[in-house]
C-alpha positions in Angstrom: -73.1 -43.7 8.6 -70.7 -42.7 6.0 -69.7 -45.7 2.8 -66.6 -47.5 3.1 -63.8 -45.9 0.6 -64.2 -48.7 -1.8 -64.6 -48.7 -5.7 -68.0 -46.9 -6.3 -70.7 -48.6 -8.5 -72.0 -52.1 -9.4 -69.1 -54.6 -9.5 -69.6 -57.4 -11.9 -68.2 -60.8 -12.6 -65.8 -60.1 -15.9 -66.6 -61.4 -19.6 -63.1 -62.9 -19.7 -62.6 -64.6 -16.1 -66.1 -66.2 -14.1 -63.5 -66.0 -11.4 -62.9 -61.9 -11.8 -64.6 -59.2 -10.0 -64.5 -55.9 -11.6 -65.5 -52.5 -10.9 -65.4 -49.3 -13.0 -63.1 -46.2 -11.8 -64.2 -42.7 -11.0 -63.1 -42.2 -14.6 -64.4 -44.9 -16.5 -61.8 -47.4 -16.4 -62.8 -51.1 -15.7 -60.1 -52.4 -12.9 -60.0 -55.3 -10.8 -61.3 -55.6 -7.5 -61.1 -59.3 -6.4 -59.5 -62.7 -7.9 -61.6 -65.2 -6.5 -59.2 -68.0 -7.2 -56.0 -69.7 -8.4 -54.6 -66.9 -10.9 -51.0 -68.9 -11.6 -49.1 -68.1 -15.2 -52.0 -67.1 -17.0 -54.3 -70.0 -15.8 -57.3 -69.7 -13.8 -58.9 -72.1 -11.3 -62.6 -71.4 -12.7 -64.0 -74.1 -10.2 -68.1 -73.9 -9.0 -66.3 -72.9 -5.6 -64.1 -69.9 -6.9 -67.0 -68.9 -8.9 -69.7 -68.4 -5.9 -66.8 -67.0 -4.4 -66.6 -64.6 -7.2 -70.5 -63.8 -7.0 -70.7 -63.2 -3.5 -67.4 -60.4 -4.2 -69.3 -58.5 -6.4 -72.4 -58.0 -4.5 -70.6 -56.4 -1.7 -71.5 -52.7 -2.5 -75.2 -53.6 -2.6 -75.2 -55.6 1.0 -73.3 -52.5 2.5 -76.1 -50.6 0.9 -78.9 -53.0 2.1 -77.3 -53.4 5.8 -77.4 -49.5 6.2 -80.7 -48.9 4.7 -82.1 -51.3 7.6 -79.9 -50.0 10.1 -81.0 -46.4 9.0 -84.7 -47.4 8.9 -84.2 -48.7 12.5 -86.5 -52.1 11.4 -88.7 -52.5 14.6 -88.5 -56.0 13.2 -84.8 -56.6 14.2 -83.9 -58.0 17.5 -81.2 -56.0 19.6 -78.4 -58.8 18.7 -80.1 -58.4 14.8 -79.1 -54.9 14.7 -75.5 -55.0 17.1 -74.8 -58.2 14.2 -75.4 -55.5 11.4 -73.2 -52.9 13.2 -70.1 -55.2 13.3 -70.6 -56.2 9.8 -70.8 -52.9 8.2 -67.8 -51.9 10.7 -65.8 -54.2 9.3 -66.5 -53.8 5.9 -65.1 -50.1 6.6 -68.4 -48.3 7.4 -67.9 -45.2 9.6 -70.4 -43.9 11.8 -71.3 -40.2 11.1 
């Protein structure tokens, strides 16, 4: 299976906004990957909600890490509708099979 073309390396909840997930670029730049919430004039909606939102963003790249691993390894542990439920989710977070 080949990664999804999305920003490499951990993505991170940012010091300024609990609401903003960031990432860095190939050349060190930090850049915005997600606004998990009202971003109006400046304001942001930093609610619990938006927040967890925000959390669960930036732990994408190390679930489509996870979910490949266990495909890969082929878990004897994983029922047939375990591993077809892992397919469709790392297909449609842009995984390509190789």
């Amino acid at each position: 299976m080949n990664k999804p073309n999305i920003t490499p390396g951990k993505w991170e909840i940012s010091r300024q906004v609990s609401t903003l997930v960031v990432g860095k670029t190939h050349d060190g730049y930090e850049r915005s990957i997600a606004s998990a919430g009202g971003f109006t004039r400046n304001t942001h909606d930093e609610t619990p909600e938006n927040e967890a939102n925000a959390k669960a963003i930036s732990a994408v790249p190390q679930m489509i890490e996870a979910l490949m691993t266990a495909l890969k390894d082929e878990c004897h542990i994983l029922s047939p509708e375990s591993h077809d439920q892992l397919k469709t989710a790392l297909r449609d977070a842009g995984v390509e099979e190789s």
